[in-house]
N, C-alpha and C positions, 0 to 999 in steps of 0.2 A: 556426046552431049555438045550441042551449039554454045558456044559464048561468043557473047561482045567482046570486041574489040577490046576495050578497058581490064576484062578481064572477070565481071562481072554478070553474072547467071542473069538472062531477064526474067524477069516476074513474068507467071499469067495471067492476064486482066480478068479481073472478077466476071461472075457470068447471074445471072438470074436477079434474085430480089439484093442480091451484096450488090450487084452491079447498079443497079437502081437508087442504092442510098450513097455507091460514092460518086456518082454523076449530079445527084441533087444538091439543092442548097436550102436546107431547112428553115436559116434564120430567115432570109428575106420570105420565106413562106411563111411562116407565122409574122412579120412584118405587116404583110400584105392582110392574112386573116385578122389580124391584132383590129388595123384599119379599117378595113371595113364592117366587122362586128361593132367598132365604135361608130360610125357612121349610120349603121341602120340604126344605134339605139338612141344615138342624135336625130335621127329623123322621126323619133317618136312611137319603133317597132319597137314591139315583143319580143320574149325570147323567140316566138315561132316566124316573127319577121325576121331577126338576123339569121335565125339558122336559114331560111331560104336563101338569104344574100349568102350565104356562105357557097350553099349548093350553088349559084349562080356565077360562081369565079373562076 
């Protein structure tokens, strides 16, 4: 078995959908949704206009 120097086993980086969710960053994604859902409803869209701005991001 390889160790680190430290002494210290390294981890195996996650692979698939885990890897997916520890590389993203959720908050400023719903940040960004939050905003522009308020935006299309400011702009005087429907629920069926913001869902397209959504689609569109």
């Amino acid at each position: 078995m390889s160790h680190h120097p430290s002494g210290v086993v390294p981890r195996t980086p996650p692979r698939g959908p885990q890897a997916l969710l520890h590389c993203c960053h959720p908050e400023p994604a719903l940040a960004v949704t939050v905003f522009v859902t308020a935006l299309a409803v400011a702009a005087g869209h429907g629920p069926a206009g913001a869902a397209l701005a959504l689609i569109h991001i």
